[in-house]
C-alpha positions in Angstrom: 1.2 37.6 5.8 -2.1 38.5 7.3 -4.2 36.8 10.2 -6.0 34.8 8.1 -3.0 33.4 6.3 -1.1 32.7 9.5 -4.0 31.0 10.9 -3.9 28.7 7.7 -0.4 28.0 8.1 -0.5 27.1 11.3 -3.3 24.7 11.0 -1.7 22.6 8.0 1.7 22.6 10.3 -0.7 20.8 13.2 -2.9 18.8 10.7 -0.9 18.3 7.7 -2.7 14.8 5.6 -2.7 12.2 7.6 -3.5 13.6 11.2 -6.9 14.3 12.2 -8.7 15.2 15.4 -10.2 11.4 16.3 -11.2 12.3 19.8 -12.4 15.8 21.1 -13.4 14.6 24.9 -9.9 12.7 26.1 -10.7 11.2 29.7 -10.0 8.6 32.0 -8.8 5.3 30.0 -11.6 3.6 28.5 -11.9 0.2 26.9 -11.8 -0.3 22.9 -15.2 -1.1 22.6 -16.0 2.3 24.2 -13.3 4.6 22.5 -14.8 3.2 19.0 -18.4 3.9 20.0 -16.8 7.9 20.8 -15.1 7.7 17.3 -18.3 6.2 15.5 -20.4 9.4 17.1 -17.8 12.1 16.8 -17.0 11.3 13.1 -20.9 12.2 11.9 -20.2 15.6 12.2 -16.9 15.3 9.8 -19.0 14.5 7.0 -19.6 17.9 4.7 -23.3 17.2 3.6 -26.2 15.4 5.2 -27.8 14.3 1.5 -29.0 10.5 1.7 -26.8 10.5 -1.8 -23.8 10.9 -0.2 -21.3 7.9 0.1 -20.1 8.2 3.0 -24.2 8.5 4.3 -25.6 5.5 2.4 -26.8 2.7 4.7 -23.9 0.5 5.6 -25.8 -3.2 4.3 -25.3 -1.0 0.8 -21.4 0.0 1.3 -20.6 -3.5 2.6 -22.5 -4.8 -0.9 -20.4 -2.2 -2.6 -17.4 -3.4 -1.4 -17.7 -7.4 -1.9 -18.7 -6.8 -5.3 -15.4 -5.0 -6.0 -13.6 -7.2 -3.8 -14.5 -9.9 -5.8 -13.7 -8.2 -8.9 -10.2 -7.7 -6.9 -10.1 -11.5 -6.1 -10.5 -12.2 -9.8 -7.8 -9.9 -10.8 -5.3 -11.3 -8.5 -6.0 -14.8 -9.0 -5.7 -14.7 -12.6 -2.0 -13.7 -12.0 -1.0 -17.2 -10.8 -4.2 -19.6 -12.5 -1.1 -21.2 -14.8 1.3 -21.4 -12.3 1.4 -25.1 -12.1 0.3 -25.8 -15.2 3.6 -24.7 -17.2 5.1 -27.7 -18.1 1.8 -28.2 -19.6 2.0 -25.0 -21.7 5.4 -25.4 -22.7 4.3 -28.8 -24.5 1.8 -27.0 -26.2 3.9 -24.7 -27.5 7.6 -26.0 -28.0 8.5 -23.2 -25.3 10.9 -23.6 -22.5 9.8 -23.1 -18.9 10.9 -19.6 -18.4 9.4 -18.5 -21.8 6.1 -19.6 -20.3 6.7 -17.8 -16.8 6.8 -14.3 -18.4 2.7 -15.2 -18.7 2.4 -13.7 -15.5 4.7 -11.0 -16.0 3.4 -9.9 -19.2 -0.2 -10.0 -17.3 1.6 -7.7 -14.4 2.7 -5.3 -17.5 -0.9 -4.8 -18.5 -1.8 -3.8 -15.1 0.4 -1.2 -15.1 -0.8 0.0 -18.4 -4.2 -0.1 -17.2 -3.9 1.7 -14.2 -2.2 4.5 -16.3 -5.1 4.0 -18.8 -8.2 3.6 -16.2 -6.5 6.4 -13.7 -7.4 9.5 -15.9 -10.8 7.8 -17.5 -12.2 6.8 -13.5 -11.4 10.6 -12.6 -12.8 12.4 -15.6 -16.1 10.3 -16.0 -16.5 8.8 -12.8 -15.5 5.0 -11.4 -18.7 3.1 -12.4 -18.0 3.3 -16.1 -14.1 1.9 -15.7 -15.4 -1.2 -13.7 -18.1 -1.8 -15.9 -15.9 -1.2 -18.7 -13.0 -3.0 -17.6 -15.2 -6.2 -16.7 -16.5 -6.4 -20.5 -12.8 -6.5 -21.7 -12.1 -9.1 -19.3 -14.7 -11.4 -20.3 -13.4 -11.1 -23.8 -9.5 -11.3 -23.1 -10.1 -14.5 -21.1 -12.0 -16.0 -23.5 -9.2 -15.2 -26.3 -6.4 -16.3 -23.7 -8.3 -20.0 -23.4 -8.5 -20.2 -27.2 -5.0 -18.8 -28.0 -3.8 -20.8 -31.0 0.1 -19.5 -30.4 2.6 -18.5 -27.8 2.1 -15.0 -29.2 -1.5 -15.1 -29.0 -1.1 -16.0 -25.4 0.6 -13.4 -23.9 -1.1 -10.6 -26.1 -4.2 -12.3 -24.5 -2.3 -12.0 -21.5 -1.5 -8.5 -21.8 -5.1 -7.5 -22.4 -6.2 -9.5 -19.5 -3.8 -7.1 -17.2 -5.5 -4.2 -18.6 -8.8 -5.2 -18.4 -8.6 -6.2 -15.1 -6.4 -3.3 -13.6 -9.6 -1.4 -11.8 -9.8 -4.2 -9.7 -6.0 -3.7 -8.3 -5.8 -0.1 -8.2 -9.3 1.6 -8.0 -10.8 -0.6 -4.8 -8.9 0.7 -2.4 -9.9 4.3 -3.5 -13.3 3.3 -3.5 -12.9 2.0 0.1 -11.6 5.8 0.9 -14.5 7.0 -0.8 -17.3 5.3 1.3 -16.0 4.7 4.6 -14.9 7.3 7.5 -11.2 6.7 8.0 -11.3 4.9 11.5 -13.4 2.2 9.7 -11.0 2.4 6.0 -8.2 -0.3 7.7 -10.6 -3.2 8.6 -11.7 -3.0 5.3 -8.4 -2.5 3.6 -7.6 -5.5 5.3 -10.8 -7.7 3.4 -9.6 -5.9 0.0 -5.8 -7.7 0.8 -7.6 -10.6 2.1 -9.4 -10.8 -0.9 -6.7 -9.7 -3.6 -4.1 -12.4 -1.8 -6.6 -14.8 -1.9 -7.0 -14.6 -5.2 -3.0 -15.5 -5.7 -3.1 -18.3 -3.3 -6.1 -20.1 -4.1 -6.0 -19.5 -7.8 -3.2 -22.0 -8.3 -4.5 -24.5 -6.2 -8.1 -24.9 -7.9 -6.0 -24.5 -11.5 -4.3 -27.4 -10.4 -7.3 -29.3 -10.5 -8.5 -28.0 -13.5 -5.1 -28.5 -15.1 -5.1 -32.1 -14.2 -8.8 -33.1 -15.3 -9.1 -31.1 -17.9 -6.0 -29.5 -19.4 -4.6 -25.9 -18.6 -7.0 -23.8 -21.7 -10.2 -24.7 -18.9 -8.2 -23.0 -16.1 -8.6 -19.7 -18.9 -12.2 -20.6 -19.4 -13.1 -21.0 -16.1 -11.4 -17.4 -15.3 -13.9 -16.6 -18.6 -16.9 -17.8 -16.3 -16.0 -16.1 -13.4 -15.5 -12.6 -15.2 -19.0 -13.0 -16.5 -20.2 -13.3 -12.7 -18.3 -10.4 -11.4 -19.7 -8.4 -14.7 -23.5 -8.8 -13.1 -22.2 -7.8 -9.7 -20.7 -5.1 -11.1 -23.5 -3.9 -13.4 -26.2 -4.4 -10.5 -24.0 -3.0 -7.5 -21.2 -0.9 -8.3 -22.5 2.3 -8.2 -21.0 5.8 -8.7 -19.0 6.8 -5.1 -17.5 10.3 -6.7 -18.4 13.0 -4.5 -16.5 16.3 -4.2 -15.3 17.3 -0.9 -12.9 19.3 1.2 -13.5 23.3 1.6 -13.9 25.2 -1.7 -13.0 28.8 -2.5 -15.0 31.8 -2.4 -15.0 32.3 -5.8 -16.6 28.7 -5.9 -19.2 29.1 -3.2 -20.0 32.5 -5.5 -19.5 33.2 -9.6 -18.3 29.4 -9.9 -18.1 25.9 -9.6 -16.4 23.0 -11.0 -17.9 20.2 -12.8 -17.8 18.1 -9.4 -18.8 20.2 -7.6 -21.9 20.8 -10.0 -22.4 17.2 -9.9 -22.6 17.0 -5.8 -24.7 19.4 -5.4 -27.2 18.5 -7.4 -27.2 15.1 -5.8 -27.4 17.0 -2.2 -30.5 18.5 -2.9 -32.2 15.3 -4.5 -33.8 12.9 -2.4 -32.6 9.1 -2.7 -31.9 8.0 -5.9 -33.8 5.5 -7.2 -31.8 1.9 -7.9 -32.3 2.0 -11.6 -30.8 5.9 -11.8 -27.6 4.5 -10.0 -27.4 2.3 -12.6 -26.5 4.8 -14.9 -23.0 4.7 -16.9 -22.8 8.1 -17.4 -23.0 11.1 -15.3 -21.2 13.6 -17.5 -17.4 14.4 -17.0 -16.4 15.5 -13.3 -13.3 17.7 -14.2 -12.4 20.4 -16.7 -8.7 19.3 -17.0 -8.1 16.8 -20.4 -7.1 13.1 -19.9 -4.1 13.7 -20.5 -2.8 15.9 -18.1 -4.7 13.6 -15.7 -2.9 11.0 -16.7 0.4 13.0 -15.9 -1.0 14.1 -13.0 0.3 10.8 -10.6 4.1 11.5 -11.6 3.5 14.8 -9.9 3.8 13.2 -6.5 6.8 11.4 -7.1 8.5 14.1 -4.5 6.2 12.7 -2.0 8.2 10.6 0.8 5.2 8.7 2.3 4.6 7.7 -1.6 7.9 6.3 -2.6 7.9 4.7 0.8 4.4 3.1 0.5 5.1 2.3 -3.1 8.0 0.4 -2.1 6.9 -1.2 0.2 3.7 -2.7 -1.8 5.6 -3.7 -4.9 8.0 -5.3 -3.0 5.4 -7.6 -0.7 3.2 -8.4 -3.4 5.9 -8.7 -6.4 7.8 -11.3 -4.2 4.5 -13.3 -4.5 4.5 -12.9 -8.1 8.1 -14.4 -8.1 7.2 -17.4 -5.6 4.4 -18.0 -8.4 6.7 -17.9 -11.2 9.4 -20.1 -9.8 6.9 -22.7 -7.9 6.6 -25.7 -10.7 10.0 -25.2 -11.3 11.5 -25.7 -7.6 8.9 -28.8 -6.9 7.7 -30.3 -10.2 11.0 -30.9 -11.3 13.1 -33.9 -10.9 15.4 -32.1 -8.8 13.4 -30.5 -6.7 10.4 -32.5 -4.9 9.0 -34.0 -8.1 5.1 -33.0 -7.6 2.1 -33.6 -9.8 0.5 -30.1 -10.5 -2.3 -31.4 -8.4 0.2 -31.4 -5.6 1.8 -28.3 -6.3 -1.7 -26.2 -6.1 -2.1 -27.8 -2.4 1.3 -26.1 -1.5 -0.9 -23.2 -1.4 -3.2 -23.8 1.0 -0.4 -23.0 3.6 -0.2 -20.0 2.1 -3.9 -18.9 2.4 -4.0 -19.3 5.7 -1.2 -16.9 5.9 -3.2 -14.5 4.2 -6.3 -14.7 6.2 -3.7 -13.9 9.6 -2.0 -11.0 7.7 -5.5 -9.5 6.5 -6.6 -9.5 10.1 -3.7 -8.5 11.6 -3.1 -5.8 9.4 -6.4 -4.4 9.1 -8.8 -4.9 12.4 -6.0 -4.7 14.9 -4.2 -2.4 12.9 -7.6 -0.2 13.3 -7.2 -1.1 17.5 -3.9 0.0 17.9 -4.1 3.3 15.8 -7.3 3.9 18.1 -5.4 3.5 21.2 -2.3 5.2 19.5 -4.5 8.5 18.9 -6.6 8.6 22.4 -3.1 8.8 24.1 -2.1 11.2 22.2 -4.8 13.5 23.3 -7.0 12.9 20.7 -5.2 12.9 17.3 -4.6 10.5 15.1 -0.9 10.1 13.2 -0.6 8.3 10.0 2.8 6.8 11.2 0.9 5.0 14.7 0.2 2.3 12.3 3.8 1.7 10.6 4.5 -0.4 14.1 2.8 -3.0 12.2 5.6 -3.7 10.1 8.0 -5.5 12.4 6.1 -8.4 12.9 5.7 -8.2 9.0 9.6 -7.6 8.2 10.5 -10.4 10.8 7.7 -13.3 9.4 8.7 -12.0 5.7 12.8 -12.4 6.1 12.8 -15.3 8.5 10.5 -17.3 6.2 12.2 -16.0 3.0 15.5 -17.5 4.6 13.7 -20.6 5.9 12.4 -21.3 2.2 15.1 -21.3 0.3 17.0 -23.3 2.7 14.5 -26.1 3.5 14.4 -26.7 -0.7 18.0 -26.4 -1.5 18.4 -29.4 1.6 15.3 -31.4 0.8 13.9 -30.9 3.8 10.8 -32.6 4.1 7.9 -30.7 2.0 6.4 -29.4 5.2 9.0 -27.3 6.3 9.0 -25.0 2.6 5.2 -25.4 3.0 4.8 -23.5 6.6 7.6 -20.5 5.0 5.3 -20.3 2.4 2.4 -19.7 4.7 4.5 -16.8 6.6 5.9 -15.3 3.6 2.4 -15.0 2.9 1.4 -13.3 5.9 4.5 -10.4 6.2 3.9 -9.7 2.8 0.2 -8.9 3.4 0.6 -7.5 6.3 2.9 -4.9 4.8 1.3 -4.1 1.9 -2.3 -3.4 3.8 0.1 -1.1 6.4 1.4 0.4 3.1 -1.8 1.1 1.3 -3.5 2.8 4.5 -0.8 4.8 5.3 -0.4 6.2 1.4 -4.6 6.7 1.7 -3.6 9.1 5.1 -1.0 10.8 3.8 -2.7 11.3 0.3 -6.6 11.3 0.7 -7.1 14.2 -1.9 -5.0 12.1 -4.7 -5.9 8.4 -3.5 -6.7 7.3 -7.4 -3.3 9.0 -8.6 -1.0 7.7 -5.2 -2.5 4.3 -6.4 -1.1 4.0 -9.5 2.0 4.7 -8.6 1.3 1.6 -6.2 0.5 -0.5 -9.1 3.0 1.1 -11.8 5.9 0.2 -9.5 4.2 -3.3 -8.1 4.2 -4.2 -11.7 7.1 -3.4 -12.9 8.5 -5.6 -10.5 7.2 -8.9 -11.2 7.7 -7.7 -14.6 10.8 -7.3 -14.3 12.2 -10.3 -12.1 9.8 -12.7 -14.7 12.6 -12.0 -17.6 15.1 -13.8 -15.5 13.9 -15.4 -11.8 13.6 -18.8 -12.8 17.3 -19.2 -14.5 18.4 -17.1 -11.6 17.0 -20.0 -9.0 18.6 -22.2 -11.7 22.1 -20.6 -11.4 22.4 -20.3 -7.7 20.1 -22.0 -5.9 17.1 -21.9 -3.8 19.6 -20.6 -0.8 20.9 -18.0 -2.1 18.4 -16.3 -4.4 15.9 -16.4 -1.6 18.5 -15.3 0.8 19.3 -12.3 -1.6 15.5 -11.9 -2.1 15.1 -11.6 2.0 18.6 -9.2 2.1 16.9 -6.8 -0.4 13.5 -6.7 1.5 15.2 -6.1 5.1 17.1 -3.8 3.1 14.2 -1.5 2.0 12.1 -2.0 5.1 14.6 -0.6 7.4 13.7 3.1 5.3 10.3 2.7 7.9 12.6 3.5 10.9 13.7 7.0 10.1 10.1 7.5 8.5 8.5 6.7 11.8 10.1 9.0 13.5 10.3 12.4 11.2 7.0 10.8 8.7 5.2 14.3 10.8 7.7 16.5 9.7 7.8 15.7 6.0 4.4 16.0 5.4 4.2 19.2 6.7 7.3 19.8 4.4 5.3 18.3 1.9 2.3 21.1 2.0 2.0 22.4 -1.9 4.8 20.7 -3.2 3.3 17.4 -4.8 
């Protein structure tokens, strides 16, 4: 091994993905106001291009617009998960369906996400991100529209399924964007308004279907979802534009003879001046990669060796299947005549305690999350560790097991409605709190592969609420509230404990991890 290679080796041992050099001037302690001024000024000369085109240069009024516009598309997916949730007694009248027939709607949607994200993932890296938002909104609008008018069960939940796929982008391709147009000292704040906005969408979607369940019957909860698409379609088509932009060191051969398709691409934007805002308007900008779809699309179960992914992935499917699972069994534990015996109109204001959980886990996991990884990386002279912000999650495994617990008892007693109301709200709040954590650290660890480390997120999310759709609701019928939430909490504390040993040795496995995924 010569010089040069040892030098290499020795760098990616130090700064394997997910540590970086946040702080070059380490002095007396200073207050967080001033150590994020420091960070904002020392992370200019991180960028690799000064071109006005660049994403991460673009003024920050156009990367906040950027990022409400595909928040909002992420609100929409997320709350058409639950829209039906208190309206199935409704749709099994309609249909001569039993209640857990109808539940698999949502599961069935969760299926479709997966398949998008496994359909979307390849397209959004070949030909850019722009055309699978725009696309996927256009779908949308038409799968909502078909779910409203479904003349069937089966109609329903192919509708269903369609919806899932059309609206995947906005699950899985947001969070790369965020990665795309922010430094990463600024990525957790608004990771945290992406979960804020994507559990809003699951905890406010039921409550306003309840009122359009109850005035006008559950097909206007679909057609408002059809309204809403159309909305987020004009955001889209005004705002989104294209955030690829090649980075990282290239090869001599590139800098020489040749140059990928990217990096083609970037440097022709580097050497325009601003693009005018009808040229970002564009769908098309050519194809970005010489590789085929295909093996891009097997491309994300190459980093299935990766620790900090199966972690990550874990954790996420588990916090936000579980709200999947409180969605599907909902109606069920207080519609019915066992259970508290709400009107759908009261059942959607359950979830107002939850919303409020969300907002507190959102904040929580993203601003102070960005504080305490700050702090976290001046006192460690300077450099910033991936795994500083896995602390995070024991306030998040604590609210999520406790209220898990808490639930399930308060229902199988009849406590009064209150008590299953404020578990709601924590649940809520551990299980955003750990997803945000999740997704940030995954985006550290895997910055050069954040589109294909995402949909292993959303492959695995889904198939969990997929999965536990088939069966949840005779499961709470078979043992109880009690018990299947205490199993539920047992199997969460279970998995979360894996954070411990990954705290400690997370440094060491990524170095490990150099060239093998």
């Amino acid at each position: 091994m010569d010089t040069k290679d040892e030098v290499k080796s020795v760098e990616l041992a130090l700064y394997p993905p997910g540590t970086q050099v946040w702080f070059t001037n380490v002095g007396p302690r200073q207050s967080i106001p001033e150590l994020r001024e420091q960070l904002n000024d020392q992370a200019k000369p991180t960028q690799t291009s000064d071109s006005p085109n660049d994403p991460l240069n673009w003024p920050a009024w156009r990367r906040d617009i950027l990022l409400f516009t595909a928040g909002f598309n992420s609100f929409l997916c997320a709350a058409l998960c639950p829209i039906l949730a208190t309206g199935f007694p409704a749709i099994s009248e309609t249909f001569g369906v039993s209640n857990q027939q109808v539940s698999f709607n949502i599961g069935i949607y969760m299926l479709g996400l997966g398949v998008g994200a496994a359909v979307w993932s390849p397209t959004a890296a070949l030909f850019g991100r722009r055309p699978v938002y725009v696309a996927g909104s256009v779908l949308l609008i038409a799968s909502s529209a078909w779910a409203a008018a479904s003349p069937s069960y089966a109609s329903l939940m192919i509708a269903r399924l369609v919806q899932g796929i059309a609206s995947s982008p906005g699950e899985f391709l947001v969070s790369v964007t965020i990665s795309e147009i922010y430094q990463p000292h600024e990525r957790g704040f608004r990771l945290g308004i992406y979960m804020l906005l994507l559990a809003a969408g699951k905890s406010l979607a039921p409550l306003i279907g309840a009122g359009v369940i109850k005035g006008l019957g559950w097909r206007w909860a679909l057609w408002l979802t059809t309204i809403l698409s159309g909305i987020s379609f004009s955001f889209i088509f005004l705002f989104a534009r294209e955030t690829y932009w090649a980075r990282g060191a290239r090869s001599e051969i590139s800098t020489a003879s040749y140059r990928t398709l990217g990096e083609i691409y970037t440097d022709n934007l580097s050497i325009s001046p601003p693009l005018p805002f009808k040229h970002t308007m564009a769908l098309w900008n050519g194809r970005f990669q010489e590789a085929s779809w295909l093996s891009l699309a097997l491309k994300p179960f190459r980093l299935l060796n990766s620790v900090p992914l199966l972690w990550s992935a874990a954790v996420y499917a588990l916090s936000l299947g579980w709200l999947a699972v409180l969605a599907d069994t909902i109606s069920h534990l207080f519609q019915s005549v066992d259970g508290y015996g709400f009107t759908p109109m009261q059942t959607g204001l359950l979830y107002i305690s939850p919303l409020l959980g969300t907002i507190l886990g959102s904040v929580v996991g993203g601003k102070v999350s960005d504080i305490l990884a700050c702090m976290k990386a001046y006192r460690n002279n300077g450099i910033y560790e991936a795994e500083s912000r896995l602390v995070m999650l024991i306030p998040a495994t604590i609210a999520t097991v406790i209220a898990f617990g808490g639930y399930g008892w308060s229902i199988e007693t009849h406590a009064h409605w209150i008590v299953p109301t404020v578990c709601f709200g924590f649940i809520y709040f551990g299980c955003i709190l750990g997803s945000t954590i999740a997704v940030t650290y995954c985006l550290d660890c895997h910055k050069s592969s954040a589109i294909e480390a995402q949909v292993i997120l959303s492959l695995l999310k889904n198939s969990h609420g997929l999965a536990f759709s088939l069966f949840v609701v005779d499961w709470v019928k078979a043992s109880g509230p009690r018990d299947t939430f205490l199993e539920i909490a047992g199997i969460h504390l279970a998995f979360l404990l894996a954070t411990v040993p990954l705290y400690i040795y997370g440094k060491r496995v990524r170095v490990w991890m150099q060239g093998k995924c």
